[in-house]
C-alpha positions, 0 to 999 in steps of 0.5 A: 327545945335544946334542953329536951334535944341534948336529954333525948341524946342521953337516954338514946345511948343509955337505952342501946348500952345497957345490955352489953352490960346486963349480958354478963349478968346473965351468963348462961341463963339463956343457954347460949355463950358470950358471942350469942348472947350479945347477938341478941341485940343485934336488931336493935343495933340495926334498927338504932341506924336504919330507921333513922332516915324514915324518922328524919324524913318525918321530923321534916315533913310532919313534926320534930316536936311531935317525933321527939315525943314518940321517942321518949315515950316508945323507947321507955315504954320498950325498955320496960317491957324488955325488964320482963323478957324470959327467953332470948327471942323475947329479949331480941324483941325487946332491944328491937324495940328499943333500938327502933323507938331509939333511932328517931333522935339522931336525924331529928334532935341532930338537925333541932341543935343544928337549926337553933344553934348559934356557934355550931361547933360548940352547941353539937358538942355540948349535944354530944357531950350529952350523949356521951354522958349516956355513953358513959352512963349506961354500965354504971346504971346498969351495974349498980341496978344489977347489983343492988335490985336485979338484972331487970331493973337495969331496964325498968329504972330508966324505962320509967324515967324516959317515960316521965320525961317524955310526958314533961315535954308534952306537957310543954310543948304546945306546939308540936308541928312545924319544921325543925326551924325556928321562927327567926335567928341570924345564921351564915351561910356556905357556898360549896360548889355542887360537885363539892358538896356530893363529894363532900357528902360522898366521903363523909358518908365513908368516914361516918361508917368507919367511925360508927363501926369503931365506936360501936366496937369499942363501947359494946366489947369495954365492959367484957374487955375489962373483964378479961384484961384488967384482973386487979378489980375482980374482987368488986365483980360487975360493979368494979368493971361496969363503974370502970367501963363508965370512966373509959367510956366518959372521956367521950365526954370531953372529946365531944366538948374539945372537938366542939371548940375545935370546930369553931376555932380551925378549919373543919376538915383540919380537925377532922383528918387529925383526931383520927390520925392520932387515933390510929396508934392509941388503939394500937397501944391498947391492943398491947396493954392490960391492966390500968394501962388498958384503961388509959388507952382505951379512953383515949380512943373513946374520947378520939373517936367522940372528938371528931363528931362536932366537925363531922355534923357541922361539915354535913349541915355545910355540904346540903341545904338547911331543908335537908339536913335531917334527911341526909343526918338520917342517911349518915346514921344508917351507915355509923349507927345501922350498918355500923351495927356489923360491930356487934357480931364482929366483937362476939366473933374475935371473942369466941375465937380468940378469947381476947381482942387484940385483933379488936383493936386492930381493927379500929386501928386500920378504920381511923386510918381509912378515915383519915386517907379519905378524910384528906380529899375533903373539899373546902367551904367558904363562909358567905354573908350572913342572911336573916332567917324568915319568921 
């Protein structure tokens, strides 16, 4: 089940990333400049977050199994036909789809790793280090599509995959009811006072927005920043910059494994408050370099932005009951992936006015220092003794 949780958590980024790679395909094929054109998948973005809390809501009432199955199927099924978009609205739709049949996985494989996982820490950033990879995945799949069979097969190729893959899981699963529990396993429990824990909530529901609204920033605008600001690969087009786009974007990889350990080893609230304080001056940095040092700084906000993630799961699945848990994990994935969506039109709009994104990185800057001025009233959790879940 784990393996098919941390797959899905692949193909979930991979499907919301290709585009801002295949808008520069475009061009002005549609008749609209950068800004509009990456408006396109606005909904999509949207509906990625939004219908996150529906989803949970029914990976726990009605089947995790069963939800994981309808989104590899919908979301593959959708990027194929997105292939065949021919106008924008058709496109918009498209991604719509995508963004909707997208959304299921974060409240429900979230909660599924949670529940199954022995060393939390460790197994979300081993789920995150997956969904990085797809982070990371995305413009290089969609470049080399791009370039070697059209813009179109960068949505077939890995509509076709998710597809295959969704029905290797049903073919698998026998059983696709049930909660997201497993039949039995030794956990540890936390006790948290009620006015703690809705305050924890409360501010990690702030701190969740700032880092969806950075992270989306900075994963949507990369391929368009390298083209702008890092002039040395322009001889290898899309190719160069979307292959160079992958190797920022991967240092998520090794956020999410580092804030894995992390997590495990020191206080949660510890290494949450501290990756984003050092994240604020990386941005900074690369709001003044281009170039390969550009590169650099970027990637070391993509991968601080992604370390902090296992820390923020694991304080969450502390903070509420384990029945719960993939109806608040919907609720905080409204805010960092649906609301958070608000990155998309704000890239488009610093662009088009100012034909740069030192006012982007800014931005990013001021979210991780509110992250850490909030992070810091955290409350404390204490481990009680461990209990024997029921068959």
């Amino acid at each position: 089940m784990l393996a098919y949780a941390n797959g899905a958590h692949f193909f979930s980024h991979l499907f919301t990333l290709i585009y801002p790679t295949v808008v520069l395909a475009l061009g002005d094929s549609f008749g609209l400049p950068y800004g509009e054109m990456l408006m396109l998948s606005l909904p999509g973005f949207i509906l990625f977050g939004a219908a996150a809390l529906p989803a949970g809501w029914l990976g726990d009432r009605w089947s995790a199994n069963g939800m994981l199955a309808i989104f590899f199927l919908g979301t593959g099924a959708s990027a194929v036909a997105t292939g065949f978009a021919a106008s924008p609205v058709a496109m918009a739709v498209g991604l719509g789809a995508m963004g909707l049949f997208a959304s299921i996985y974060h409240p429900v494989g979230t909660a599924v790793v949670v529940a199954h996982a022995v060393n939390p820490g460790r197994a979300l950033g081993l789920n995150g280090f997956c969904g990085s990879a797809g982070i990371a995945a995305a413009p290089l799949i969609a470049g080399v599509a791009i370039g070697v069979l059209g813009w179109r097969w960068a949505f077939f190729l890995p509509g076709i995959l998710s597809i295959l893959a969704g029905m290797a899981f049903v073919i698998s699963r026998h059983d696709t009811t049930g909660s997201t529990s497993p039949k039995k396993r030794s956990l540890t429990e936390y006790r948290v006072d009620r006015r703690d824990a809705i305050r924890g909530l409360g501010i990690l529901m702030i701190t969740a927005l700032s880092i969806g609204i950075m992270a989306q920033a900075i994963m949507v605008g990369l391929p368009k920043i390298l083209e702008v600001r890092v002039s040395s690969i322009a001889w290898a087009g899309l190719v160069g910059i979307s292959g160079l786009a992958t190797v920022a974007l991967g240092f998520s990889m090794l956020g999410q494994l580092l804030g894995g350990r992390l997590a495990d080893r020191f206080p949660l609230k510890t290494v949450y408050v501290a990756t984003y304080a050092v994240l604020a001056p990386a941005a900074m940095c690369a709001a003044l370099l281009n170039e390969m040092p550009l590169v650099a700084a970027a990637a070391l906000v993509m991968m601080l932005t992604s370390t902090g993630l296992p820390a923020e799961n694991t304080l969450i699945a502390r903070y509420c009951p384990s029945d719960w848990h993939a109806r608040v994990y919907g609720v905080k994935f409204v805010l960092s992936l649906g609301v958070a969506a608000l990155a998309v039109p704000m890239v488009g709009a610093i662009f088009d006015a100012t034909g740069g994104f030192f006012w982007l990185f800014v931005v990013i800057a001021g979210f991780a220092a509110l992250i850490v001025a909030t992070g810091i009233f955290l409350p404390a959790t204490r481990a009680a003794p461990a209990i024997q879940a029921a068959e």
